[in-house]
C-alpha angles and dihedrals in degrees: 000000000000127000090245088052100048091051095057092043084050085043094049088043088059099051095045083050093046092045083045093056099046096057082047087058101060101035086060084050085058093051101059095053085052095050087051080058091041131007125221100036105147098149087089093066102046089050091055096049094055100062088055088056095043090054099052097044083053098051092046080055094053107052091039094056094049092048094051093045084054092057098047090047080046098056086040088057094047101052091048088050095041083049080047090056091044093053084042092064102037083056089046088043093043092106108357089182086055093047099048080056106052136117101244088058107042128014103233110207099187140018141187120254126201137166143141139263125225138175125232089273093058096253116132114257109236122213085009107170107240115186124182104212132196107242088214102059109000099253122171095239100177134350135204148162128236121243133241076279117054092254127131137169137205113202114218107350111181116244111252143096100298141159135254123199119185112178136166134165121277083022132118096240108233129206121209127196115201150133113244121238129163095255081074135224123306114256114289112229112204109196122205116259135061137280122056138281123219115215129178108200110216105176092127086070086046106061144320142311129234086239097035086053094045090049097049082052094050084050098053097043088053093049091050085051096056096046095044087059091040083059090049090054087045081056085055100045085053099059095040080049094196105128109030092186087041088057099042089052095048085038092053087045096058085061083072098067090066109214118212075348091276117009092071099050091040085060092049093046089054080051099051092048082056100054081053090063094045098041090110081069097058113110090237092050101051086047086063 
């Protein structure tokens, strides 16, 4: 119990005792006109000490009770805070290696492309021609030859929208516009026959990438994190019991961090039916 919250409950004490003593007063006033009527009446007096007793047993039970339901509500709110870190960092620990190497921790510049060549009939082209051209001028970047099978790689290739050219004699030469990640570049089919096929790969509009999924996951981890530590500090606001509205918000933010997916939230939620019960014991709510 705070120092603010001891002095108004001193304060309301006060008042309750003073209200008490003047309606002893005069009921003492009143006894002794009736003892002037009738000596040896007592019973007035006793009535009149009780309900100072009563009230002051009642308001002791109030406050306790409030105070208790906030720290369970508080305890409630901070296990299911404490479940929403833990979830935080398994998202965060799923594939350490990935997530040294995404994008929202390091800005990768180039990367190495690699993929495969095949004819109409599904067998790997072998000594297929693979040019990596510059889409501005039509400069040869980089050049290379596919393997027995099929298999070719562009070493750092800068990431932007480029151009692939796979060509062999008696093929049809295919060009290829795409942007290089690390996943690689779909198989190239190259088709019997002369003259040149344009492609424009957009298998970035089609799915996901290896570094576009690990740094969704980074996101959300991080995300499960924040809220989870918004929802410890909600535990805290709801022992200290100042702001009811305050502790409700930042209560009804730590769901967010979804510990063990349900179990977490379902605890906050129990905790946040409790502070509703002992909203009558927040500092703002007793000032109204």
């Amino acid at each position: 119990m705070t120092d603010d919250k001891s002095n108004k409950l001193a304060a309301l004490r006060e008042r309750v005792r003073a209200k008490v003593a003047d309606s002893r007063l005069k009921s003492m006033r009143r006894e002794k006109a009736l003892e002037e009527e009738n000596d040896g009446d007592d019973d007035v007096i006793e009535i009149m000490v009780e309900p100072r007793k009563l009230l002051h047993t009642n308001l002791d039970f109030e406050v306790d009770e409030t105070y208790h339901l906030r720290k369970i509500a508080s305890t409630l709110i901070l296990i299911g805070s404490i479940l929403g870190m833990v979830t935080g960092g398994l998202i965060l620990q799923g594939n350490p290696s990935d997530l040294l190497t995404s994008p929202l921790f390091s800005n990768s510049e180039s990367v190495d492309v690699h993929g495969f060549i095949i004819d109409e009939s599904g067998e790997f082209v072998i000594n297929a021609t693979i040019q990596l051209i510059e889409l501005s001028d039509d400069a040869v970047i980089q050049e290379t030859m596919s393997d027995e099978n099929g298999r070719f790689l562009l070493d750092g290739v800068i990431v932007k929208r480029s151009l692939i050219r796979v060509s062999k004699e008696g093929h049809i030469t295919v060009e290829r516009t795409f942007v290089p990640q690390e996943i690689g570049v779909d198989a190239i089919t190259l088709n019997s026959g002369e003259g040149i096929r344009e492609e424009d790969d957009d298998s970035l509009t089609q799915g996901w990438s290896l570094e576009a999924a690990v740094s969704l996951s980074t996101i959300i981890g991080l995300f499960t994190l924040g809220t989870s530590l918004i929802g410890v500090h909600a535990s805290i606001e709801a022992v200290r019991g100042k702001r009811y509205r305050r502790t409700q918000y930042l209560a009804g933010i730590g769901i967010f961090s979804r510990g063990l997916i349900v179990f977490g939230p379902i605890l906050i939620l129990c905790g946040m039916g409790l502070l509703i019960l002992s909203r009558d014991g927040f500092d703002d709510r007793m000032d109204n």
